[in-house]
C-alpha positions in Angstrom: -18.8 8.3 -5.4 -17.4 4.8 -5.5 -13.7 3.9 -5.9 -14.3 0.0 -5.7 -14.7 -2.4 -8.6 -18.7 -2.5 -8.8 -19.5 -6.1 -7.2 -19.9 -8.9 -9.1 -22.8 -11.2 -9.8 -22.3 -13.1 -6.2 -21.9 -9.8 -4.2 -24.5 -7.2 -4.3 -24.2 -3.9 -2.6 -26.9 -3.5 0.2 -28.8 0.3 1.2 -28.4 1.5 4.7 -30.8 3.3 6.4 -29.1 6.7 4.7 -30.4 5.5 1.8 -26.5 5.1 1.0 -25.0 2.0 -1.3 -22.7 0.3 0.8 -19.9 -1.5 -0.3 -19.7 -5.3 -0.3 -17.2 -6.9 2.3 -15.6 -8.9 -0.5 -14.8 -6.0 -2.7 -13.3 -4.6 0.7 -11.0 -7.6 1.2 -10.3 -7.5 -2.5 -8.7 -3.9 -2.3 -7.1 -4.3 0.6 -5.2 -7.5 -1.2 -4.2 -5.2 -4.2 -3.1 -3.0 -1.6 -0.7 -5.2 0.3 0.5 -6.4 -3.2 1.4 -2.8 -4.2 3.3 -2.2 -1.3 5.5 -5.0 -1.6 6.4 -4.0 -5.2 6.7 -0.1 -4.7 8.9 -1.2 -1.4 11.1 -3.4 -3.8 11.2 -0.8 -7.1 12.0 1.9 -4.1 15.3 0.3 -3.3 16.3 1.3 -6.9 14.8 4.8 -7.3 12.8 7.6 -6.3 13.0 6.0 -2.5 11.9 9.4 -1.5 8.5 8.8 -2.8 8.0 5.1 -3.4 9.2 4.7 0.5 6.4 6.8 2.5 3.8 5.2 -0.4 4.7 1.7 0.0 4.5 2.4 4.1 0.9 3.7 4.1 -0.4 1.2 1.6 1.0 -1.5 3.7 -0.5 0.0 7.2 -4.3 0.5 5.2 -3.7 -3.0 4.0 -2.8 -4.5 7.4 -5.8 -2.1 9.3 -8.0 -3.5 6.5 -7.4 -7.0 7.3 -5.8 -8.4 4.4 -5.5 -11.9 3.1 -2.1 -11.2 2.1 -0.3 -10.0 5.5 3.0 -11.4 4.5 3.2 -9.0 1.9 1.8 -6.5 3.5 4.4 -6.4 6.2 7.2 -7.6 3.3 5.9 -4.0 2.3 6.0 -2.3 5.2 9.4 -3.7 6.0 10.8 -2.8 2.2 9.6 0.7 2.6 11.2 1.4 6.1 14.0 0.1 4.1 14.1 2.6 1.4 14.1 5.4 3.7 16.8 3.8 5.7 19.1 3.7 2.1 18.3 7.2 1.4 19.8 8.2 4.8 22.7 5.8 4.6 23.5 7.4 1.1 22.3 10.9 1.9 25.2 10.5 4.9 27.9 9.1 2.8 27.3 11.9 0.6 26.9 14.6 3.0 24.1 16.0 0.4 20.2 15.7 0.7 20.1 13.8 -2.0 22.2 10.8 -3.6 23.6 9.6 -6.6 26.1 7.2 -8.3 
């Protein structure tokens, strides 16, 4: 089962001795970049709403995107950074509250 982009013209996917396709190192990089990118966004949409969520997603996506070696590492840790963030609003507001959840 693949879950990458088949490779393009300039890429082809090699067989291993399993008789497996592999997956080209481009398409690789490629994911990991849409990755760090969608971190950053789901970090910045997170400070808004559903932090709850968006928060522990934009966290992961930026720590696979780092450990995959992304071009993009700024983002990635803009990413990791905004979705540390989120969780650290949801507390402040969860606090000023004193609920488990927030609201205007």
């Amino acid at each position: 089962m693949r879950l990458t982009a088949p490779a393009s013209s300039t890429t082809t996917a090699a067989t291993s001795t399993t008789g497996t396709n592999a997956v080209a190192p481009a398409t690789g990089r490629r994911d990991a970049d849409g990755m760090a990118v969608a971190s950053f966004i789901l970090g910045l949409v997170g400070l808004l709403v559903l932090n709850v969520f968006l928060g522990p997603i934009a966290i992961v996506l930026a720590g696979v995107a780092l450990w995959r070696g992304t071009a993009r590492r700024g983002r990635a840790c803009l990413g990791l950074g905004l979705g540390i963030a989120d969780l650290l609003v949801l507390v402040a507001f969860m606090q000023a509250d004193s609920t488990v959840s927030w609201s205007f």
